[in-house]
N, C-alpha and C positions, 0 to 999 in steps of 0.2 A: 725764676723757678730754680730749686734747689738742687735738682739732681739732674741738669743738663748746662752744656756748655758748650763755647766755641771759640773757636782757636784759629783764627787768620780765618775766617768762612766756611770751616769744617765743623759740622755741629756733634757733638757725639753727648750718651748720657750712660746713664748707670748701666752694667748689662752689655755694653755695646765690648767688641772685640776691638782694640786697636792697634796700631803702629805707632809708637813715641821715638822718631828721629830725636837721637842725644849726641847734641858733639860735647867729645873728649877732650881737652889738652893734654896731649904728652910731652914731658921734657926730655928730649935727646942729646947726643950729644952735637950735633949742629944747629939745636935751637928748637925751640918750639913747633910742634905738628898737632895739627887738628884732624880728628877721625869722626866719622859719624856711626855710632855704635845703636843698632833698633832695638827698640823692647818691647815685645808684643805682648798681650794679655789683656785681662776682661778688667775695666772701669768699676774697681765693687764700691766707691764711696765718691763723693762731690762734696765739698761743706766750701762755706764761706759765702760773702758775695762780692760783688762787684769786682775792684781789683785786688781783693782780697782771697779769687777763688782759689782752691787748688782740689787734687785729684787723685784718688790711689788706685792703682794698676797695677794686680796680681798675674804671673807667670807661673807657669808650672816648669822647672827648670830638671836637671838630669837626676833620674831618681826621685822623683815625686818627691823632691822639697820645694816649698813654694817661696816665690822672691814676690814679694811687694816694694814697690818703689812709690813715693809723694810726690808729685811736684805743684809748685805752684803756677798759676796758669801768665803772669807774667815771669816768663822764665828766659832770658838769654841763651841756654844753652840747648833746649830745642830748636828744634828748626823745621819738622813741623810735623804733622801727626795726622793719619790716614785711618781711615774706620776699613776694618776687615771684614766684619759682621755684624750685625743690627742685634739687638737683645731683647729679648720682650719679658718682662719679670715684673713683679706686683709689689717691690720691695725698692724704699730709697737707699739703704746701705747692705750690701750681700755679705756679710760679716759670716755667715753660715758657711760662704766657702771652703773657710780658713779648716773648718773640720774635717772635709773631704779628702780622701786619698784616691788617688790615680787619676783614673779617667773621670768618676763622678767629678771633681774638682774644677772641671772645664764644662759641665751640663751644664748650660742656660740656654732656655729656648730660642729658637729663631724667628726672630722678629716677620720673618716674608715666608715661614714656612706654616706658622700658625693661623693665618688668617684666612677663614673659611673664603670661598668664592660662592658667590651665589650664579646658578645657567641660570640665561633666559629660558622663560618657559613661553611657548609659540600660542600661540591664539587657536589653534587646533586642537591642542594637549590642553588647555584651560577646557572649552567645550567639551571634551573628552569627560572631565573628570568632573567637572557641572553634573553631566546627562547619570554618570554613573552614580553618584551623589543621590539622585532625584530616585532613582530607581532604586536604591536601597534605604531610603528612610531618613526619616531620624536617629532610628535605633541601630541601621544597620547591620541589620538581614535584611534578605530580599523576602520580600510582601508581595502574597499571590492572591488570587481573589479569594475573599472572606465566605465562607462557609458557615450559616446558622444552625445551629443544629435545636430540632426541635423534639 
């Protein structure tokens, strides 16, 4: 599938908020230092396949300019990537983003807030609404004894 992916047993897809751990090299002056620099932001694209895949991850950085970053999903210098947020959206590439200013720029819905729940309903409350059902019809209005008029 195109627009999902996993990363050492972390699945995440289009939509999804995440955490991309990046290590750094910096050269100093006692030699090489490695840092782990995080980039958070929303998953708007996936292309490729197998170990060909890679992935763009947009951030909304200081002043509502937005930073996109690629990486490919065999990548040395991750080290490894946490889902923040679940995404729920109807679209394989969110390219629409890129339009948004401010706050719109970060709306994509949430994947565990969207999804209706269904109550049980009790075996008392079904009879309930059977019996009320029967006494109002088909047409529902209540039906009183029929009156001929002659």
């Amino acid at each position: 599938m195109a627009n999902q992916i996993s990363f050492n047993e972390t699945n995440f897809r289009v939509g999804d908020t995440i955490r991309v751990y990046h290590k750094i090299k910096e050269k100093a002056k006692e030699g090489e230092k490695t840092r782990i620099q995080i980039f958070e932001g929303v998953v708007i694209s996936i292309q490729g396949s197998a170990t060909g895949k890679s992935f763009i991850v947009r951030k909304m950085a200081i002043g509502s300019i937005g930073v996109e970053r690629i990486w490919p999903i065999i990548c040395p210098s991750i080290d490894k990537i946490t889902v923040v947020k679940k995404g729920d959206v109807r679209r394989a590439k969110l390219f629409y983003l890129r339009n948004r200013i401010g706050r719109e720029a970060n709306k994509v819905k949430d994947a565990t807030v969207n999804k209706p729940v269904k109550k049980p309903v009790s075996k008392e409350a079904k009879k309930t609404n059977t019996n009320a059902a029967k006494k109002l019809g088909k047409t529902g209005r209540k039906t009183g004894p029929k009156i001929s008029s002659k």
